[in-house]
C-alpha positions in Angstrom: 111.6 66.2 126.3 111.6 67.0 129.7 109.7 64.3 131.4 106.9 64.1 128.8 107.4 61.2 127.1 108.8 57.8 128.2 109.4 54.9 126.0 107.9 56.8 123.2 105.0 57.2 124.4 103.7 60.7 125.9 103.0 60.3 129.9 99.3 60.8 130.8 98.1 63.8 132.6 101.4 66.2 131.0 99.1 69.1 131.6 96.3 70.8 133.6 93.4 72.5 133.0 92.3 76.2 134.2 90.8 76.7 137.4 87.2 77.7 137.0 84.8 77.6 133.6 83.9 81.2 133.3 84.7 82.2 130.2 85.8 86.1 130.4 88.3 85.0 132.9 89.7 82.8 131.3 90.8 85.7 128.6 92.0 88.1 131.2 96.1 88.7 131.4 96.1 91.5 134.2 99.3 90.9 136.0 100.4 88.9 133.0 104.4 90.0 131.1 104.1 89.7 127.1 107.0 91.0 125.1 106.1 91.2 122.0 108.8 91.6 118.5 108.3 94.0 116.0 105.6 95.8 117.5 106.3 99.8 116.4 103.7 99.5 114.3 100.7 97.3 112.4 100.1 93.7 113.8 102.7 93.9 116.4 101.5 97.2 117.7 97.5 96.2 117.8 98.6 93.0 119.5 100.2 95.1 121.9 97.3 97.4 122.5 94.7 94.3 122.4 97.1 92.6 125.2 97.3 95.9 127.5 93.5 96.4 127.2 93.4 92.3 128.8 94.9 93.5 131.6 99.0 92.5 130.7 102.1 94.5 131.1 103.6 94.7 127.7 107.0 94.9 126.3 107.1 96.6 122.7 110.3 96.1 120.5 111.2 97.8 117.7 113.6 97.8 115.0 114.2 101.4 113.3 110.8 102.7 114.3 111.1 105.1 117.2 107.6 106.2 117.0 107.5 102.9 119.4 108.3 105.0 121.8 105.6 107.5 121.8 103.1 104.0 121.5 104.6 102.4 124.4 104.3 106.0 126.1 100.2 106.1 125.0 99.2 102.7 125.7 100.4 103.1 129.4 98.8 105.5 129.6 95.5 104.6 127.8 95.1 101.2 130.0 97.0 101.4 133.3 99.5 98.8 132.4 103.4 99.2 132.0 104.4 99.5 128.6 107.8 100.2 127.3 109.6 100.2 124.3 113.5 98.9 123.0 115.2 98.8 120.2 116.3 94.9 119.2 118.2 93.3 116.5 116.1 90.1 116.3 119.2 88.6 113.9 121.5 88.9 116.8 121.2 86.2 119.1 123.3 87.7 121.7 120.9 90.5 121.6 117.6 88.8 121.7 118.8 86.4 124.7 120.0 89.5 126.9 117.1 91.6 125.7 114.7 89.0 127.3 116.5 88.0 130.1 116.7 91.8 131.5 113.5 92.8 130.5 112.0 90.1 132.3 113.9 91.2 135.2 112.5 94.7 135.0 108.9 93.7 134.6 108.2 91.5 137.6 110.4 89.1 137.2 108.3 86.7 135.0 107.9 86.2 131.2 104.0 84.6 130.2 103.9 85.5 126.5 106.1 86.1 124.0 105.0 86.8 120.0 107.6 86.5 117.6 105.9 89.1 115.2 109.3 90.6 113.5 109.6 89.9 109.5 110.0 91.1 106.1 109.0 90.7 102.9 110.8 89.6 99.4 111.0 92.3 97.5 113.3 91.5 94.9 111.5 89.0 92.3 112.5 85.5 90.6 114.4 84.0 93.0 117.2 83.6 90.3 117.2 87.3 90.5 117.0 88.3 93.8 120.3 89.5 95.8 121.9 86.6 97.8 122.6 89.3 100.9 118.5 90.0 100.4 117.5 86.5 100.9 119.8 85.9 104.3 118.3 89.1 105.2 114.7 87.7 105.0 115.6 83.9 105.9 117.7 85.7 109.4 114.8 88.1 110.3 111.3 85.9 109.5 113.1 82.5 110.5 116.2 82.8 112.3 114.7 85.6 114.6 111.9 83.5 115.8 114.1 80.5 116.4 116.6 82.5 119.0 113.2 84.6 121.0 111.8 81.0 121.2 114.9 79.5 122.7 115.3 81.6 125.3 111.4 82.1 126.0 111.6 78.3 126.1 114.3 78.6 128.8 112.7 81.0 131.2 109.2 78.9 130.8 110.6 75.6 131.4 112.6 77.1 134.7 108.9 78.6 136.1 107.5 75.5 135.6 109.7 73.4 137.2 110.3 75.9 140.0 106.9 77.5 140.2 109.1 80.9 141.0 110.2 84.2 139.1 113.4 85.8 138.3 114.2 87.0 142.1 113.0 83.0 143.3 109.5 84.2 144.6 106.4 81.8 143.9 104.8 82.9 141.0 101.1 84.5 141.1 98.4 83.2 138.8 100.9 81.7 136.4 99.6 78.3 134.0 101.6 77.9 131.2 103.9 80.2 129.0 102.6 81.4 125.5 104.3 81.3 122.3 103.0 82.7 119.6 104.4 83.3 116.0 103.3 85.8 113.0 103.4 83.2 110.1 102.0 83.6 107.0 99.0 82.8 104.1 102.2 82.4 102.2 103.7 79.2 104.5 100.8 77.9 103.1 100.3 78.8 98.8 102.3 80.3 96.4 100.9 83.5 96.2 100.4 85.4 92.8 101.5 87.8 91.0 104.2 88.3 93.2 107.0 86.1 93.5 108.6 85.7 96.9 109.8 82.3 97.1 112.6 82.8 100.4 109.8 84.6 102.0 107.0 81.6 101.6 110.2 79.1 102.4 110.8 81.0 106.1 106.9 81.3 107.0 106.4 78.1 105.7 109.3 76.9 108.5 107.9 78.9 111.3 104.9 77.0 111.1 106.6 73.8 111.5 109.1 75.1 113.7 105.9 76.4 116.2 104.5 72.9 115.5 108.1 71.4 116.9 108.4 73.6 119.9 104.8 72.8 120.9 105.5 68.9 121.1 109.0 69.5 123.3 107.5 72.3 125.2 104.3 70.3 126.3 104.8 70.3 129.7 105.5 74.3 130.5 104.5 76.5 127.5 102.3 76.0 124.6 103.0 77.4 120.7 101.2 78.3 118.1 101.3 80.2 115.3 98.9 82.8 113.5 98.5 82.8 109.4 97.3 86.1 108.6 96.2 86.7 104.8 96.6 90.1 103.2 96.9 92.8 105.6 96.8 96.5 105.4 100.0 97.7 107.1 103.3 99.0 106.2 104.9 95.9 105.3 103.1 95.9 102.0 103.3 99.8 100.8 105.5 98.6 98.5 103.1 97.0 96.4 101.6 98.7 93.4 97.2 99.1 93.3 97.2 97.0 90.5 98.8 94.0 92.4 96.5 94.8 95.3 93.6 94.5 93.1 94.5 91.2 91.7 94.9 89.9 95.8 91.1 91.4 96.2 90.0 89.6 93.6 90.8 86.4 95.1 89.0 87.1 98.7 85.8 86.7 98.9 85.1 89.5 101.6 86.8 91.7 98.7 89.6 93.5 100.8 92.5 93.2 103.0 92.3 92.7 106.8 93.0 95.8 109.4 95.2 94.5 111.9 93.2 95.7 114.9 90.9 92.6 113.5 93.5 90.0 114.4 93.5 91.5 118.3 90.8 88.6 119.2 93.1 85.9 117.5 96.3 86.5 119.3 94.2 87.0 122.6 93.1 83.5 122.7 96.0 82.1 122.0 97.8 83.9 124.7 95.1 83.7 127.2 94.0 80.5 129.2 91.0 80.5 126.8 93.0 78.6 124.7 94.6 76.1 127.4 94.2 73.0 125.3 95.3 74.5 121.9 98.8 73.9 121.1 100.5 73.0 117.7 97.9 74.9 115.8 98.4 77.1 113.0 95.2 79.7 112.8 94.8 81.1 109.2 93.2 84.4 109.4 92.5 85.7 106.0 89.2 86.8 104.8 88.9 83.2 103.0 91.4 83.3 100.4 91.1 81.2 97.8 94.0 80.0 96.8 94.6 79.3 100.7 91.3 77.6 101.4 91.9 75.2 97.8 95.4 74.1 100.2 94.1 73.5 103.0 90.8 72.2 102.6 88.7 74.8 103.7 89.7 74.6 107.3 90.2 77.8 109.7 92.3 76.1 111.9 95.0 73.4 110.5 96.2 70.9 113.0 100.1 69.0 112.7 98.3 65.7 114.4 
């Protein structure tokens, strides 16, 4: 636990706050490193753009997608920030750790966010049907993946904050806390209908819990959360048939699914000092679902204490 807790109780004063009350400040990331998974396109890439346009240099990676590179190419361009792109196999653990560990290296030697967007969906039905090699394929990307970026996010942010310095030993400039932020799900949260996707709830359900985890061992040099969004218009879900889509619009009351330039705001916060005394939280974002409000009681913002 790192110092944060003796004789099972937490030791007073674990954290600090912000320096000053302004509140624009306190959303600014210029001179801030994100890297952020699964980012060649929809959520991952308007996080990316709503991070560069706070002021952060941004590390985009990608899976199969090399149109990342042309949007790593425009958003340096577009806000006066570095931006590059790399291909990762989040799966590989290997792969992930090196990934971070030199791309830290190559943007000023420090690491301040880190969003584990990368996933999948289930595609393949009852689960009684469904491929064995499908389900390791979603478990290894939407689970398994987040677990190996946050182990060796977790790594570099307890090392700045017990050494105050970045990856050549200089003193670090404007640095608080590090930032870890997952993509969950609606689904870690209902069983969603019509579809069936039963691996797929299981593995967002655990990256909520797994965020909720992290945040409690982490307390002293990083803080984790996780972001729920509902049904979102991007390319995970052209798979879907209309008539499935229709049924999920039904149950929304604002009657459509979310862009995801409108979850740019949400991910801001919790990167950004703005959110300095949020940790463990789970933000559901999903144009008040019902089946998602009936689970958790109404409430935007579901708390593990």
């Amino acid at each position: 636990m790192d110092g944060s807790m003796k004789d099972g109780q937490f030791v007073h004063n674990n954290t600090k706050p912000p320096n000053g009350d302004r509140i624009l400040p306190l959303f600014s990331l210029k001179g801030k490193t994100a890297i952020i998974s699964g980012a060649g396109a929809g959520i991952g890439l308007a996080v990316a753009q709503g991070f560069a346009e706070a002021g952060a240099n941004v590390v985009i990676w990608y899976h199969s997608n090399k149109k990342a590179l042309e949007r790593a190419a425009e958003i340096e361009k577009e806000y006066g920030v570095k931006c590059k792109a790399y291909q990762v196999d989040v799966t590989d653990e290997s792969a992930v750790k090196k990934a971070i560990l030199d791309q830290v290296r190559e943007f000023n030697g420090r690491l301040d966010i880190f969003v584990a967007n990368s996933g999948i969906p289930w595609t393949q039905g009852p689960a009684i049907d469904g491929e064995i090699s499908h389900y390791h394929k979603v478990v290894s990307t939407d689970f398994d993946g987040t677990f190996y970026c946050a182990r060796t996010a977790g790594e570099i942010w307890r090392r700045q904050g017990i050494e105050g310095t970045d990856a050549f030993g200089k003193k670090l400039e404007g640095y608080t806390y590090g930032s870890f932020i997952a993509t969950a799900s609606m689904s870690g949260h209902i069983v969603n209908i019509p579809q069936l996707q039963a691996a797929y709830n299981a593995a967002k359900a655990g990256v909520i819990h797994l965020c909720r985890s992290l945040a409690v061992e982490w307390v002293k040099y990083a803080r984790v959360n996780t972001i729920s969004p509902g049904y979102m218009a991007t390319e995970i879900s052209d798979f879907v048939p209309p008539e499935t889509k229709a049924i999920w619009k039904n149950k929304i009351p604002m009657g459509r699914e979310g862009e995801a330039s409108e979850l740019k705001g949400a991910f801001l916060y919790l990167a950004s000092d703005a959110s300095s005394y949020t940790t463990g939280a789970d933000l559901i974002v999903d144009g008040e679902h019902e089946l998602s409000r009936q689970e958790s009681g109404g409430l935007e913002l579901t708390r593990p204490f």
